[in-house]
SEMAR-450015 format. One record per residue (C-alpha): x, y, z. Coordinates in steps of 0.25 Angstrom, whole numbers. Layout:
N
- X Y Z
...
END
This chain:
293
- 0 0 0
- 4 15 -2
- 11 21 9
- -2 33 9
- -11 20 11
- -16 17 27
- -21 4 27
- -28 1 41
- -33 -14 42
- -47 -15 50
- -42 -27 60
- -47 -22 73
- -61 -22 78
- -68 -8 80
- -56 -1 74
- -64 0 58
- -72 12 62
- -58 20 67
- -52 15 54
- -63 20 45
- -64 34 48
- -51 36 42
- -53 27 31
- -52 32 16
- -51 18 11
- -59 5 15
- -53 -7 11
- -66 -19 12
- -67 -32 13
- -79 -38 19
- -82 -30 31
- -96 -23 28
- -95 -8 24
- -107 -2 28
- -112 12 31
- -108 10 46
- -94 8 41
- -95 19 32
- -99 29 42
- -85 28 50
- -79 30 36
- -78 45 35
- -66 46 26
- -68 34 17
- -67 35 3
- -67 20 -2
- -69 7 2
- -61 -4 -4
- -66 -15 -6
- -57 -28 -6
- -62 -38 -16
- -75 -35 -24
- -89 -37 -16
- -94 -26 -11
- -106 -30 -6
- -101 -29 10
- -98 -14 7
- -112 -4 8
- -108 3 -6
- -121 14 -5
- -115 18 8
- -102 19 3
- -108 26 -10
- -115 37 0
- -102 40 9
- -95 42 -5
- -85 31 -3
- -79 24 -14
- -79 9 -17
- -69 1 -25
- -68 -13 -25
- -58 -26 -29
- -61 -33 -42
- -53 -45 -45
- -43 -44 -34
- -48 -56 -26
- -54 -63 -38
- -40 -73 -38
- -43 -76 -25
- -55 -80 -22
- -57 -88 -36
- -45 -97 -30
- -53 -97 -15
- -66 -101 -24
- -58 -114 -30
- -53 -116 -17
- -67 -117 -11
- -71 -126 -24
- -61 -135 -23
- -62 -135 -7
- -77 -138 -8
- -76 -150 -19
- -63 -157 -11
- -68 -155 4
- -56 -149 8
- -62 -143 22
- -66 -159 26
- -53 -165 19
- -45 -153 27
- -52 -157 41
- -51 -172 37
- -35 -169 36
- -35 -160 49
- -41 -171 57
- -32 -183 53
- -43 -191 45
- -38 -187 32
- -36 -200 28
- -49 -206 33
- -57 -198 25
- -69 -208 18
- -68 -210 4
- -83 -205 3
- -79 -191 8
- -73 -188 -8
- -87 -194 -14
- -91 -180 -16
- -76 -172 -17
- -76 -166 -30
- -70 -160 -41
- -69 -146 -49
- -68 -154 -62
- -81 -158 -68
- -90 -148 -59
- -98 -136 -64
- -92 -123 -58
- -104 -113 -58
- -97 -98 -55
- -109 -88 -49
- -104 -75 -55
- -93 -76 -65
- -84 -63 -61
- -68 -64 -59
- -69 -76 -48
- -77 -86 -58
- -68 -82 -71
- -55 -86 -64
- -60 -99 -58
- -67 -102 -71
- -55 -108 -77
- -51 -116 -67
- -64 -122 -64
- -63 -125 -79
- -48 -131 -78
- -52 -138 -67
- -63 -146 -76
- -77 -137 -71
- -86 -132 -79
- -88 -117 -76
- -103 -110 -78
- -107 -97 -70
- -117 -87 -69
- -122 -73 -64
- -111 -67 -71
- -109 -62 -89
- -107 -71 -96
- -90 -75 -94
- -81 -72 -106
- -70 -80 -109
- -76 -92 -100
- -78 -105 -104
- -88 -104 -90
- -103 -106 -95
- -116 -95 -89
- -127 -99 -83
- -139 -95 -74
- -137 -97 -59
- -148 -107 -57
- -142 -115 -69
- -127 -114 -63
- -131 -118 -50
- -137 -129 -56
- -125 -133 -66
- -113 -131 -55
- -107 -139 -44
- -99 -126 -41
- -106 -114 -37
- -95 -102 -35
- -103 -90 -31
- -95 -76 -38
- -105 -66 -36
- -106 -51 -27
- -116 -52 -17
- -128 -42 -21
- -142 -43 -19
- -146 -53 -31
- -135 -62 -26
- -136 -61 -13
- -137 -78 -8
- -139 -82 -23
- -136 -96 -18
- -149 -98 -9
- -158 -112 -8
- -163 -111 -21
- -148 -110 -28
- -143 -121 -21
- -155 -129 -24
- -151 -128 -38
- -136 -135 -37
- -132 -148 -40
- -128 -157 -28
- -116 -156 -24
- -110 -142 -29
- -103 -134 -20
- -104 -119 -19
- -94 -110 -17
- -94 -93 -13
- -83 -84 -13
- -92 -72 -17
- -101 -68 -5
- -107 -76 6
- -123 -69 2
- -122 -76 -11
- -126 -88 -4
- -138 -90 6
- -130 -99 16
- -141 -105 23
- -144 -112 7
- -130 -113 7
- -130 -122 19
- -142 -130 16
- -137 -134 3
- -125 -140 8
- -130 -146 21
- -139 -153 13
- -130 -157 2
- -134 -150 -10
- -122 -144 -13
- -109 -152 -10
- -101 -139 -2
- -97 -123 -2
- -85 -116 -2
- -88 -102 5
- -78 -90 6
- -91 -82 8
- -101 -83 19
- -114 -75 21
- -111 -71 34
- -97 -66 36
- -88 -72 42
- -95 -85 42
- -99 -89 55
- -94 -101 63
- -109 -106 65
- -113 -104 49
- -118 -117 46
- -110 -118 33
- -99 -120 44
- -104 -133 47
- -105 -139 34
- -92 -148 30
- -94 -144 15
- -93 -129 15
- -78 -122 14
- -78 -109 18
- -68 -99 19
- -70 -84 26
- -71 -73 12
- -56 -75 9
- -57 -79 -6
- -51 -67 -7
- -42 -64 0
- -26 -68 -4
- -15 -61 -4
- -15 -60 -19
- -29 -53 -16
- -24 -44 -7
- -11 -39 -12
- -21 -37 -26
- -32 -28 -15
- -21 -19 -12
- -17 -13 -24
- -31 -10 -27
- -32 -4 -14
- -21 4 -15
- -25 8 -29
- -37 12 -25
- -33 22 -12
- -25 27 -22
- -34 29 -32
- -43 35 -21
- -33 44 -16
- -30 50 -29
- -44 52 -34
- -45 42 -44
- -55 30 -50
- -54 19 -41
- -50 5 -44
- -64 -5 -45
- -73 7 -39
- -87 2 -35
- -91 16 -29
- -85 29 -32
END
């Protein structure tokens, strides 16, 4: 960072109020901006959001205080296509029970029938909801990996062997549902009783997008009764994910607590564009990926 750059890290309870009152730049991740927060902000001048969603930020307050808002397009998208095949292949190979199994000295003892239904990418349908940066990288390695990739809720993909189709007809095709989309009022639990009555037994769902795309109470029926075989989860609806959320019983569910994104890569990505953008800022100019001016 610049030498004229403070950068103050919020890791102290009570102390965000004090550091906001002297704030010109908000760099945001996940903690809600709302008006409250706002209000202690006198001298802000632009939030920062790290990654692209900004739906935890309350952008008609922000548009009233006059404060800018920018965003991060494509800094994370590496990272969390690589956390999304992690959780696939995590799902399909029960690694968190093989990975207990191991820990506990039965390794060896597991029974043959534990693998009847341990699977394979090769030979599946990958169906991608949403089509943006994330999908498009990991469309060819599905591919190489012997998938056949469809997608929908998204234009049609140039330069894509990956085939569109409607969202009722994708969830009935795939045995992989990745969910890619911004949380927004039409989106908001997309996956509910009626979605997952429409998948084929024994597909797995994963989410690295936003935890409101899914209603999770479906979510847990649909695999405590065996509907669908498991989930991989970086996003919950509740955040963080409570030690008594029932998904945390369930030995077919991996879940991991909203860090797709976050890599070094990632980070060392973030802050050049943050850096870029306080200078921007400072010297009057256009912003980099400006949502608000």
């Amino acid at each position: 960072m610049p030498e004229w750059l403070e950068l103050i890290v919020d890791n102290e309870p009570g102390q965000s109020i004090r550091i906001l009152q002297d704030a010109e730049v908000l760099l945001h991740v996940l903690r809600p901006v709302t008006p409250d927060t706002l209000s202690h902000a006198a001298a802000l001048q632009l939030i920062q959001k790290i990654g692209v969603g900004v739906n935890t930020i309350d952008l008609e307050a922000a548009r009233r205080a006059g404060i800018r808002i920018a965003n991060m397009p494509g800094t994370n998208s590496q990272a969390v296509a690589e956390h999304t095949l992690m959780l696939i292949l995590s799902v399909l190979r029960k690694v968190r029970l093989l990975d207990a199994e191991v820990r506990a000295g039965r390794g060896w003892s597991i029974q043959p029938s534990f693998f009847d239904d341990v699977g394979e990418v090769s030979g599946r349908v990958v169906g991608f909801v949403g089509f943006g940066e994330i999908p498009r990288r990991l469309e060819p390695v599905m591919a190489a990996l012997g998938a056949r990739v469809i997608y929908c809720m998204s234009e049609r993909a140039s330069n894509s062997a990956a085939q569109k189709r409607s969202f009722n007809d994708l969830l009935m095709e795939s045995d992989i549902i990745s969910l890619h989309l911004p949380l927004t009022d039409e989106t908001r639990q997309i996956m509910d009783d009626a979605a997952f009555s429409r998948l084929k037994r024994g597909a797995i769902v994963i989410n690295t997008a936003r935890g409101d795309l899914i209603d999770q109470q479906s979510l847990f029926d649909a695999l405590e009764s065996g509907t669908i075989a498991g989930a991989g989860l970086d996003v919950t609806a509740d955040e963080p994910c409570a030690v008594h959320e029932p998904l945390m019983k369930l030995a077919n569910v991996v879940l991991t607590p909203h860090v797709a994104w976050l890599t070094r890569e990632t980070l060392l990505r973030s802050a050049r564009i943050i850096a870029e953008n306080c200078r921007r800022l400072r010297a009057g100019q256009a912003l980099l990926h400006e949502i608000i001016r």
